[in-house]
N, CA, C and O atoms as a Maestro MAE file, in Angstrom:
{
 s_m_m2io_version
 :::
 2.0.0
}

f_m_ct {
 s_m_title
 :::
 protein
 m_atom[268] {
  # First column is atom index #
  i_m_mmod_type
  r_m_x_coord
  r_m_y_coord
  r_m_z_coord
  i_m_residue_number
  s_m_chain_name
  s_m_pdb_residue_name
  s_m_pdb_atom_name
  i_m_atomic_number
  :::
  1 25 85.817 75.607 103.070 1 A "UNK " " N  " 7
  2 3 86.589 76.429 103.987 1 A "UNK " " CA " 6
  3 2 85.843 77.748 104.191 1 A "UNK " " C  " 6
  4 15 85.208 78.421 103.379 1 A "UNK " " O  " 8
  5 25 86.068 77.923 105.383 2 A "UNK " " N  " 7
  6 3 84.901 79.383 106.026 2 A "UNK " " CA " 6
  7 2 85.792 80.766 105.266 2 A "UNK " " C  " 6
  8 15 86.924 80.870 104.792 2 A "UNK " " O  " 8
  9 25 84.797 81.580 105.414 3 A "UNK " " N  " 7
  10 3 85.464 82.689 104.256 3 A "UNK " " CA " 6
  11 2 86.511 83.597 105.372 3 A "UNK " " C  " 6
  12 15 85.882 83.875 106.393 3 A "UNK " " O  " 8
  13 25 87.580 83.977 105.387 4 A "UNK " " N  " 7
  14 3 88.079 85.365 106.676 4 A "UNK " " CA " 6
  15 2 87.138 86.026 106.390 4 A "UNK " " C  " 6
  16 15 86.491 86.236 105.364 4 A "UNK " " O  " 8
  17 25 87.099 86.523 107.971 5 A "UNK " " N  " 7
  18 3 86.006 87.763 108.516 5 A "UNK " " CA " 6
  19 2 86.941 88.769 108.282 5 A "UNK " " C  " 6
  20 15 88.134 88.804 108.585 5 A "UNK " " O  " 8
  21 25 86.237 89.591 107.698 6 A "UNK " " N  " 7
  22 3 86.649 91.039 106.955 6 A "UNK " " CA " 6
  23 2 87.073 92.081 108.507 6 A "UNK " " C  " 6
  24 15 86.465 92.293 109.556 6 A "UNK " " O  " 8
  25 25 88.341 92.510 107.987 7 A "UNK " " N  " 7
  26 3 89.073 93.340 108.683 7 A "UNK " " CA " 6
  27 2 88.340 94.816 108.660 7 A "UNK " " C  " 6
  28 15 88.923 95.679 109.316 7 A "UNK " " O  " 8
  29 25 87.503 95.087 108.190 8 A "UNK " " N  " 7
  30 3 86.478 96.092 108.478 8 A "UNK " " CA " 6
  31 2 85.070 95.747 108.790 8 A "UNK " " C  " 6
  32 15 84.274 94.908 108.369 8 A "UNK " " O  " 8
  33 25 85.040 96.852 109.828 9 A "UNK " " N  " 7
  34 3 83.961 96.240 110.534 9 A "UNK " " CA " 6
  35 2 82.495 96.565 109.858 9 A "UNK " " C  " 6
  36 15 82.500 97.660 109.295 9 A "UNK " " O  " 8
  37 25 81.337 95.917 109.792 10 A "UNK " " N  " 7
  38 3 80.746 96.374 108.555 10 A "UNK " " CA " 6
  39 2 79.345 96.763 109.356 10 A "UNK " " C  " 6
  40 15 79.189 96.456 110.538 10 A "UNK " " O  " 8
  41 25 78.265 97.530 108.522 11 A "UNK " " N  " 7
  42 3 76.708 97.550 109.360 11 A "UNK " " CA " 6
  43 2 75.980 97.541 108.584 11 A "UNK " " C  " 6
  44 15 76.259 97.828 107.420 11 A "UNK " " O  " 8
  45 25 74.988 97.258 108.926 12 A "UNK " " N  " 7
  46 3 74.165 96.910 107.469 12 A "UNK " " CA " 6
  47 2 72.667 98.256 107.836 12 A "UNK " " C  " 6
  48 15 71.986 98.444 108.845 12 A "UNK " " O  " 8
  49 25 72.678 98.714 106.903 13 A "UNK " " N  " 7
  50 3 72.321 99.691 106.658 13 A "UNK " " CA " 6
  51 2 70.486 99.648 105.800 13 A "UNK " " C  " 6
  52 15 70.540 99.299 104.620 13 A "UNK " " O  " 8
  53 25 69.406 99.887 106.202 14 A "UNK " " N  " 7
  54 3 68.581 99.878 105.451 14 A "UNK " " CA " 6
  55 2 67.920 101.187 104.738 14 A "UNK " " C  " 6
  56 15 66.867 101.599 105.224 14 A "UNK " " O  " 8
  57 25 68.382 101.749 103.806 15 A "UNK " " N  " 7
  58 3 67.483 102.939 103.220 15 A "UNK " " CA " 6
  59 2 66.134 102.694 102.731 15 A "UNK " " C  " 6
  60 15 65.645 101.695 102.203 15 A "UNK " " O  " 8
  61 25 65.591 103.950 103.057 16 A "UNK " " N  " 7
  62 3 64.156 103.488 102.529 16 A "UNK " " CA " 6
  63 2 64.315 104.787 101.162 16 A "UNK " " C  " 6
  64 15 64.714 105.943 101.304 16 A "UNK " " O  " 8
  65 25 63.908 104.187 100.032 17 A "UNK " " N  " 7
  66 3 63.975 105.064 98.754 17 A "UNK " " CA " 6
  67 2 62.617 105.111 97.824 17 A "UNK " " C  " 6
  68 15 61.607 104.464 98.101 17 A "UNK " " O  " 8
  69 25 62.722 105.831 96.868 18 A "UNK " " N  " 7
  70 3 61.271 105.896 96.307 18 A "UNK " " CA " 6
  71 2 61.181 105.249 95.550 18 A "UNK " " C  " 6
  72 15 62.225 104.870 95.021 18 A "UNK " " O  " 8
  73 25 59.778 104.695 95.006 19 A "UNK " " N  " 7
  74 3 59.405 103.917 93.938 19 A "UNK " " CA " 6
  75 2 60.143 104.234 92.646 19 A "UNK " " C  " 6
  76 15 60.165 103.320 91.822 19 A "UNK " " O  " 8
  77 25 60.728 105.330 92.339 20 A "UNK " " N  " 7
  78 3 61.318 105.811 91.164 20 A "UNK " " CA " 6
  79 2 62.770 105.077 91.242 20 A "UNK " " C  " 6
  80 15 63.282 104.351 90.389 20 A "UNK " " O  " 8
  81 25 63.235 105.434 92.377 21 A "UNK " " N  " 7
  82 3 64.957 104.854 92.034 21 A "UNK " " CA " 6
  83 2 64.990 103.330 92.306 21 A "UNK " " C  " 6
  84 15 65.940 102.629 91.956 21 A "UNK " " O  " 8
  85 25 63.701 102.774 93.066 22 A "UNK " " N  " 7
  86 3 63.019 101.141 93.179 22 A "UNK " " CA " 6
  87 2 63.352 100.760 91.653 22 A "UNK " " C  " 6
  88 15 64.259 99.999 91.317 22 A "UNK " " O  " 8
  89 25 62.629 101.297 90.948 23 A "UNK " " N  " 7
  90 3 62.223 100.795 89.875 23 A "UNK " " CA " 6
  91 2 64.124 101.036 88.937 23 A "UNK " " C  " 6
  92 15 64.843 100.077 88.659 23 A "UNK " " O  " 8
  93 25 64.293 101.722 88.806 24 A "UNK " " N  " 7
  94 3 65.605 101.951 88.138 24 A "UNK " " CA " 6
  95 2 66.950 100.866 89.038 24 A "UNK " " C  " 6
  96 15 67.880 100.591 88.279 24 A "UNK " " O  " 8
  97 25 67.050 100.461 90.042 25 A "UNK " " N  " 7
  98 3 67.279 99.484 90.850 25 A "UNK " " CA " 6
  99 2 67.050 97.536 90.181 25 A "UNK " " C  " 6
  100 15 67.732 96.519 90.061 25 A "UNK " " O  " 8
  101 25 65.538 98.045 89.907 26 A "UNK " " N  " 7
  102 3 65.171 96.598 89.095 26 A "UNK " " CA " 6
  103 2 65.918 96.568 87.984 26 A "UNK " " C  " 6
  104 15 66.616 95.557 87.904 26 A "UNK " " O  " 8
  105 25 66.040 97.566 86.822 27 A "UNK " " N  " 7
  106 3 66.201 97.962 85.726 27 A "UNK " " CA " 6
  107 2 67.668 97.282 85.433 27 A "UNK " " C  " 6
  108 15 67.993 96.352 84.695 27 A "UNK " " O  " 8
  109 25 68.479 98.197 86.385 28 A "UNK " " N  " 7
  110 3 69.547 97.553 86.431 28 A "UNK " " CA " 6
  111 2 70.446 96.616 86.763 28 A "UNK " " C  " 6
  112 15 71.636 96.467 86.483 28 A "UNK " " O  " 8
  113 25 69.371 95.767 87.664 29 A "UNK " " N  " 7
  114 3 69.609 94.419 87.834 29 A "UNK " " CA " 6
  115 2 68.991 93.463 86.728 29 A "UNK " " C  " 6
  116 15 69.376 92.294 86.709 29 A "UNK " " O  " 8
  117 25 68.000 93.926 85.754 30 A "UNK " " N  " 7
  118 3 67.769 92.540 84.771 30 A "UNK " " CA " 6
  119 2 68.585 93.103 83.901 30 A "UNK " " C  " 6
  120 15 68.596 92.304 82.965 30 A "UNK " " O  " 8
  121 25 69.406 94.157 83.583 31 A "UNK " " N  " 7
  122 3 70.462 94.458 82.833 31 A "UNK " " CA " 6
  123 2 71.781 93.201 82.867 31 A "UNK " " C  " 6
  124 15 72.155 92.282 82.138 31 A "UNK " " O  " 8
  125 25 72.305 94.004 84.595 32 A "UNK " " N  " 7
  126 3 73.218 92.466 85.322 32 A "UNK " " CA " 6
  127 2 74.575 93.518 85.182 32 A "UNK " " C  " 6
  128 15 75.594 92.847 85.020 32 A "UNK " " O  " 8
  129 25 74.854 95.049 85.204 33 A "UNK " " N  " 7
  130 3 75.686 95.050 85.149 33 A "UNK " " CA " 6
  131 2 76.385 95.277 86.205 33 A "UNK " " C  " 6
  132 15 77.552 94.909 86.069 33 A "UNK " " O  " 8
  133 25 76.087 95.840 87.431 34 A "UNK " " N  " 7
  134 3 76.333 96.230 88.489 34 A "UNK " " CA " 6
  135 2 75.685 95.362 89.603 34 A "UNK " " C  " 6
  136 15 75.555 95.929 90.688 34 A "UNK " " O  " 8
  137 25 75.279 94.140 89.513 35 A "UNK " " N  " 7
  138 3 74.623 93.019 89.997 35 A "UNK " " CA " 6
  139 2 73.089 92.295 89.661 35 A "UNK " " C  " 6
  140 15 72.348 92.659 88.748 35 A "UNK " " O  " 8
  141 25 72.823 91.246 90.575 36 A "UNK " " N  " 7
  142 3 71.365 90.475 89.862 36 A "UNK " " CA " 6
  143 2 70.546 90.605 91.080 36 A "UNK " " C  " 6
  144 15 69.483 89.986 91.123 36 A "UNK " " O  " 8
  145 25 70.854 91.217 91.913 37 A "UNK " " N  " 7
  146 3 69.522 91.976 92.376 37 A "UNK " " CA " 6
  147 2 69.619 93.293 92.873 37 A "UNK " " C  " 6
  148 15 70.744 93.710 93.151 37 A "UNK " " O  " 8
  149 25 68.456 94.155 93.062 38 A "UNK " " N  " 7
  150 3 68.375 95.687 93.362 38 A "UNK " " CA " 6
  151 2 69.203 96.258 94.597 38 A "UNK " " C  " 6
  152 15 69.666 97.391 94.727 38 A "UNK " " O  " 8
  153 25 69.278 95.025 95.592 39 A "UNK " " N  " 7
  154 3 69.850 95.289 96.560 39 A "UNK " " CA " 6
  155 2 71.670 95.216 96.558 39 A "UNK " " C  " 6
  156 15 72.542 95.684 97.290 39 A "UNK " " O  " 8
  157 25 71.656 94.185 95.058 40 A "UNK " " N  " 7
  158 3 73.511 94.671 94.930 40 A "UNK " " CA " 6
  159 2 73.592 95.619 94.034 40 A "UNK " " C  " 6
  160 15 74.708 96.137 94.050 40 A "UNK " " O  " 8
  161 25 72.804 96.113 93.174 41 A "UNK " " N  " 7
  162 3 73.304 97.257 92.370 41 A "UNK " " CA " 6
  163 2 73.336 98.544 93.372 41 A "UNK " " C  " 6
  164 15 74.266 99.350 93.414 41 A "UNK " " O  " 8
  165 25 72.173 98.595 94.161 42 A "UNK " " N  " 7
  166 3 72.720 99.867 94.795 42 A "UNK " " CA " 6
  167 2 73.708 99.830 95.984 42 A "UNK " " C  " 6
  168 15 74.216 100.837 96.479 42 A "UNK " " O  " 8
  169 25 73.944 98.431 96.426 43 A "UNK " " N  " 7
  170 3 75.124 98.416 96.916 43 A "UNK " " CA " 6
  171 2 76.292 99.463 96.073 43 A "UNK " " C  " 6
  172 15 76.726 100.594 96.288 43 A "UNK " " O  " 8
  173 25 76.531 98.374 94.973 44 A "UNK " " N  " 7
  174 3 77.481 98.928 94.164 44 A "UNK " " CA " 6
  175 2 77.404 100.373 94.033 44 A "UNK " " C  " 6
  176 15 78.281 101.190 94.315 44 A "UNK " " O  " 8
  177 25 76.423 100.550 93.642 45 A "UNK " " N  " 7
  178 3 76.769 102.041 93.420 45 A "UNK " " CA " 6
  179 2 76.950 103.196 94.450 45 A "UNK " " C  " 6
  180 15 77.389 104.333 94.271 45 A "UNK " " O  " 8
  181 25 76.367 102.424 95.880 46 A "UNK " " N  " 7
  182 3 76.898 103.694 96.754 46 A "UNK " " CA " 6
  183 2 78.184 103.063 97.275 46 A "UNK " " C  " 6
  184 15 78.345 103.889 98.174 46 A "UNK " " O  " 8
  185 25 79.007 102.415 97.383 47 A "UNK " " N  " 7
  186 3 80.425 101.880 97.370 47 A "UNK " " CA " 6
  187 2 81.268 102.592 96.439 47 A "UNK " " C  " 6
  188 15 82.273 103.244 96.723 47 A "UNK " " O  " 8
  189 25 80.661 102.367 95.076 48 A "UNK " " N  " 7
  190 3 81.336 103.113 94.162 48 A "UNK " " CA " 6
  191 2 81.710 104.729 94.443 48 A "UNK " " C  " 6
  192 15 82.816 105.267 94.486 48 A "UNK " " O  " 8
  193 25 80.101 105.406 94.651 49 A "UNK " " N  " 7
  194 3 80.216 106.741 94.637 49 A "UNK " " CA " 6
  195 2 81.009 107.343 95.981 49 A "UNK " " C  " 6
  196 15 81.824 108.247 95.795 49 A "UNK " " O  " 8
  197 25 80.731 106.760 97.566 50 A "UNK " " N  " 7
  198 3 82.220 106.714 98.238 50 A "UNK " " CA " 6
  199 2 83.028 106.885 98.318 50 A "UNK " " C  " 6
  200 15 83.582 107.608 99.146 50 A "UNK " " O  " 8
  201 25 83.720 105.918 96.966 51 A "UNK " " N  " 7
  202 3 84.670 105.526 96.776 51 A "UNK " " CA " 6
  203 2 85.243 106.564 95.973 51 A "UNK " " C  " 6
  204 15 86.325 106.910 96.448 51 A "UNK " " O  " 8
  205 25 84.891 107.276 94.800 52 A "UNK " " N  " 7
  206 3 84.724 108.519 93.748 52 A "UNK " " CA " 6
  207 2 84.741 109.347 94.715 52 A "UNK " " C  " 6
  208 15 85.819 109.887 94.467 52 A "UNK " " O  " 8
  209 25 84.200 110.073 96.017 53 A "UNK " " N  " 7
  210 3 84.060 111.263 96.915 53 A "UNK " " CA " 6
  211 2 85.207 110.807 97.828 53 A "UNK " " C  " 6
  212 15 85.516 111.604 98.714 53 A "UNK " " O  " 8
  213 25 85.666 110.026 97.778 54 A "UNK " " N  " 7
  214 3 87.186 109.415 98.723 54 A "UNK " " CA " 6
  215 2 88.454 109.830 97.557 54 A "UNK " " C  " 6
  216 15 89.461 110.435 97.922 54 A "UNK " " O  " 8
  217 25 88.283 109.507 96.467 55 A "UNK " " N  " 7
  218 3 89.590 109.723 95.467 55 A "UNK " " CA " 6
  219 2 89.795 111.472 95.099 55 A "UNK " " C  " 6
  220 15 90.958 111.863 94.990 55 A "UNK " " O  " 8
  221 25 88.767 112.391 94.933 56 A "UNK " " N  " 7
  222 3 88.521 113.733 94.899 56 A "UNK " " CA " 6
  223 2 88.905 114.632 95.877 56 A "UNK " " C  " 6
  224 15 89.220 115.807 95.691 56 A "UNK " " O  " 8
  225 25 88.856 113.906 97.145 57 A "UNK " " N  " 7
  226 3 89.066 114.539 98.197 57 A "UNK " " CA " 6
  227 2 87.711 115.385 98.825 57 A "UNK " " C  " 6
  228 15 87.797 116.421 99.485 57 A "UNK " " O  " 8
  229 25 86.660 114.806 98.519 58 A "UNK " " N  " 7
  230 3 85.833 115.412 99.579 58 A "UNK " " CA " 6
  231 2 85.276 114.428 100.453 58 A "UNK " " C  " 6
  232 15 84.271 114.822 101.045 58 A "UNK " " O  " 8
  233 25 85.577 113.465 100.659 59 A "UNK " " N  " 7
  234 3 85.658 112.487 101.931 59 A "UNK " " CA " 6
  235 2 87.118 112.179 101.784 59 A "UNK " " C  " 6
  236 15 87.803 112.060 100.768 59 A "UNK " " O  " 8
  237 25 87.482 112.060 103.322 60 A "UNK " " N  " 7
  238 3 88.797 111.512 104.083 60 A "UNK " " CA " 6
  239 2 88.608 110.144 103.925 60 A "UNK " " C  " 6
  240 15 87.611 109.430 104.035 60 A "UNK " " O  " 8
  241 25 90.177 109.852 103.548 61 A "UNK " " N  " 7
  242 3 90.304 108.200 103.621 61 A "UNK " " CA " 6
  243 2 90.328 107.246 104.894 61 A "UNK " " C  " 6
  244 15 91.184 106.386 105.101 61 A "UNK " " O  " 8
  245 25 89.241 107.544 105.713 62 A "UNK " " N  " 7
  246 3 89.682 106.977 107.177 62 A "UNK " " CA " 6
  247 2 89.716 105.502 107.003 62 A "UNK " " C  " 6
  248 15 90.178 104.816 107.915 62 A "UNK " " O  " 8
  249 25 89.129 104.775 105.571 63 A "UNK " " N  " 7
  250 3 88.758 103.453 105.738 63 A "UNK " " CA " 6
  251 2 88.930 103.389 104.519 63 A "UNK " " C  " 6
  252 15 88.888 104.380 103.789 63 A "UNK " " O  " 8
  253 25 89.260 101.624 103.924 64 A "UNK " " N  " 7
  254 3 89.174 101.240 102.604 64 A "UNK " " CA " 6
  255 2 88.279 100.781 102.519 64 A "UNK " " C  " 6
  256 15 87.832 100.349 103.581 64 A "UNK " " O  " 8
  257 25 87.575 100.597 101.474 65 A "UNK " " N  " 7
  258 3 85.977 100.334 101.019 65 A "UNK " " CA " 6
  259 2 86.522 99.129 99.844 65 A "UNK " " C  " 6
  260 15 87.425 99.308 99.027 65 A "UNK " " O  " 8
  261 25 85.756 97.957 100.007 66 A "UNK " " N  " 7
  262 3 86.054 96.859 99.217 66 A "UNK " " CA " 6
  263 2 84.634 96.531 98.456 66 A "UNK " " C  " 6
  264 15 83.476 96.552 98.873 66 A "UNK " " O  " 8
  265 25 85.134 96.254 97.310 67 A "UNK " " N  " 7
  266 3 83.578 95.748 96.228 67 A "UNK " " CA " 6
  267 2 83.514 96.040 95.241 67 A "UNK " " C  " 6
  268 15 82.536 95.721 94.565 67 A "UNK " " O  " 8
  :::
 }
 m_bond[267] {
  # First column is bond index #
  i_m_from
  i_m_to
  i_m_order
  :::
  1 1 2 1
  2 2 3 1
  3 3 4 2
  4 3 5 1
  5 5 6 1
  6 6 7 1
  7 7 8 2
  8 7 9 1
  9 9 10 1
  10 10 11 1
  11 11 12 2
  12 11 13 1
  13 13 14 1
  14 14 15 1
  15 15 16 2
  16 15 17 1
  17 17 18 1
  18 18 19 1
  19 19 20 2
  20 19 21 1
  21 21 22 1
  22 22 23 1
  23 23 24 2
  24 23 25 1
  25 25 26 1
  26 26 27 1
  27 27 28 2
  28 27 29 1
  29 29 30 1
  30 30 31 1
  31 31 32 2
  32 31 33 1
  33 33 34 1
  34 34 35 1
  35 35 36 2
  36 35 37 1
  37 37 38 1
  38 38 39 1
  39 39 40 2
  40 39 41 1
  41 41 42 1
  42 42 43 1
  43 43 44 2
  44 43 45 1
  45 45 46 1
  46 46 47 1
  47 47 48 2
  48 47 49 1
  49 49 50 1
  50 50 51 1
  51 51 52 2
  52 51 53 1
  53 53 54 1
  54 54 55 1
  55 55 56 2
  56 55 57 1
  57 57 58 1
  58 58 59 1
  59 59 60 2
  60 59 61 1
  61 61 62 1
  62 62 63 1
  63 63 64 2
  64 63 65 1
  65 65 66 1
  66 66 67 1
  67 67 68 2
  68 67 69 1
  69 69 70 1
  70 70 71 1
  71 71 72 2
  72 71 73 1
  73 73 74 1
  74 74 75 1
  75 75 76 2
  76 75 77 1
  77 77 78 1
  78 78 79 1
  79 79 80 2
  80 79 81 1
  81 81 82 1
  82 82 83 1
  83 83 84 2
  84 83 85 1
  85 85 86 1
  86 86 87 1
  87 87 88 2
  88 87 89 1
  89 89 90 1
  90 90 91 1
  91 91 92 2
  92 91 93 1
  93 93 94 1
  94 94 95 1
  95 95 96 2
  96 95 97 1
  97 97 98 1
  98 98 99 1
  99 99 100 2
  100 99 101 1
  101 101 102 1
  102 102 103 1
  103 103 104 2
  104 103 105 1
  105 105 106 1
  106 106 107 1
  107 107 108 2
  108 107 109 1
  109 109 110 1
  110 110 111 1
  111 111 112 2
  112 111 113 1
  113 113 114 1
  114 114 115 1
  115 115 116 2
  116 115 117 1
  117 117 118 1
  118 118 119 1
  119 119 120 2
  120 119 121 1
  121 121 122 1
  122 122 123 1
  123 123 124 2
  124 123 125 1
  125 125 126 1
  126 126 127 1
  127 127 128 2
  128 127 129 1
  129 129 130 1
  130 130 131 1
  131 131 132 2
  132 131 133 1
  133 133 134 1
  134 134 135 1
  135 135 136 2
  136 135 137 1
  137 137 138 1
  138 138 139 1
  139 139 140 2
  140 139 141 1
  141 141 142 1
  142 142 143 1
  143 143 144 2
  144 143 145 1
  145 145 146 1
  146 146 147 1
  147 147 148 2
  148 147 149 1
  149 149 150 1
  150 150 151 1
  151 151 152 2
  152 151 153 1
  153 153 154 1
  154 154 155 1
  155 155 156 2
  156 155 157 1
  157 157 158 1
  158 158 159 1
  159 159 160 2
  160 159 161 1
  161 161 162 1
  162 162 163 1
  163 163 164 2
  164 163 165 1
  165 165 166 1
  166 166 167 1
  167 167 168 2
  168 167 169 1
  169 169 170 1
  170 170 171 1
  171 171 172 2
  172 171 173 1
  173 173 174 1
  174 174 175 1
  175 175 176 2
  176 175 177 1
  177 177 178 1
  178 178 179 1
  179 179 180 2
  180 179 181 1
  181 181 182 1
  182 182 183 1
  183 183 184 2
  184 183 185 1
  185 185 186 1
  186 186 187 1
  187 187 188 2
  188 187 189 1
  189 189 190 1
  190 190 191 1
  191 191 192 2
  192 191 193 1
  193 193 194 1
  194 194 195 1
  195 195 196 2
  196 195 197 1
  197 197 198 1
  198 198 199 1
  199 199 200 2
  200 199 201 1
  201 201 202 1
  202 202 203 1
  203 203 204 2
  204 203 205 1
  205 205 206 1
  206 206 207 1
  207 207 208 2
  208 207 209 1
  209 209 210 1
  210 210 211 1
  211 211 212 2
  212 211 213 1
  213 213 214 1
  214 214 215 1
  215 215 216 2
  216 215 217 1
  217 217 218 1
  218 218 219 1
  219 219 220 2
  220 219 221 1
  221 221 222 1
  222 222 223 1
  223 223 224 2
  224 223 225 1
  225 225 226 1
  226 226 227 1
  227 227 228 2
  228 227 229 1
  229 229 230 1
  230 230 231 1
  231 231 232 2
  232 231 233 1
  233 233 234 1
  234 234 235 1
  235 235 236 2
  236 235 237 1
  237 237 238 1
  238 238 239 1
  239 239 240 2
  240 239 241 1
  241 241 242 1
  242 242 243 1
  243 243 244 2
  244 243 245 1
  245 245 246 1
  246 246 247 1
  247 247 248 2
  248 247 249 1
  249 249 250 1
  250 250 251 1
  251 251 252 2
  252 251 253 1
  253 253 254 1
  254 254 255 1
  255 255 256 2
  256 255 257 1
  257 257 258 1
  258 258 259 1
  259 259 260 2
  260 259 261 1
  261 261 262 1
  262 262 263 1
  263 263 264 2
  264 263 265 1
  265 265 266 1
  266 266 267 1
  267 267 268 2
  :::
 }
}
């Protein structure tokens, strides 16, 4: 069964970052705690941190952030 298409609309986003936070990216993907590859840990973590600047009140809740 096909998955529902997410009620937020999404974009996919490419940062370009330095070999330093590259490497800490790997790190924490052969860890596995925040995902198993570089590209979901820093997912996670800028979702997370968002998500932390959304609960504080220095970003507005215009949107819910899922992950």
């Amino acid at each position: 069964m096909p998955r529902p298409k997410n009620a937020i609309p999404t974009k996919k986003v490419t940062p370009t970052i330095t070999m330093a936070v590259h490497d800490r990216l790997v790190r924490l993907a052969k860890i596995g705690i925040y995902g198993s590859s570089p590209a979901e840990v820093a997912r996670h973590l800028i979702v997370s941190g968002l998500d932390d600047l959304t609960k504080t009140g220095v970003l507005p809740n215009d949107h819910q952030t899922t992950g």
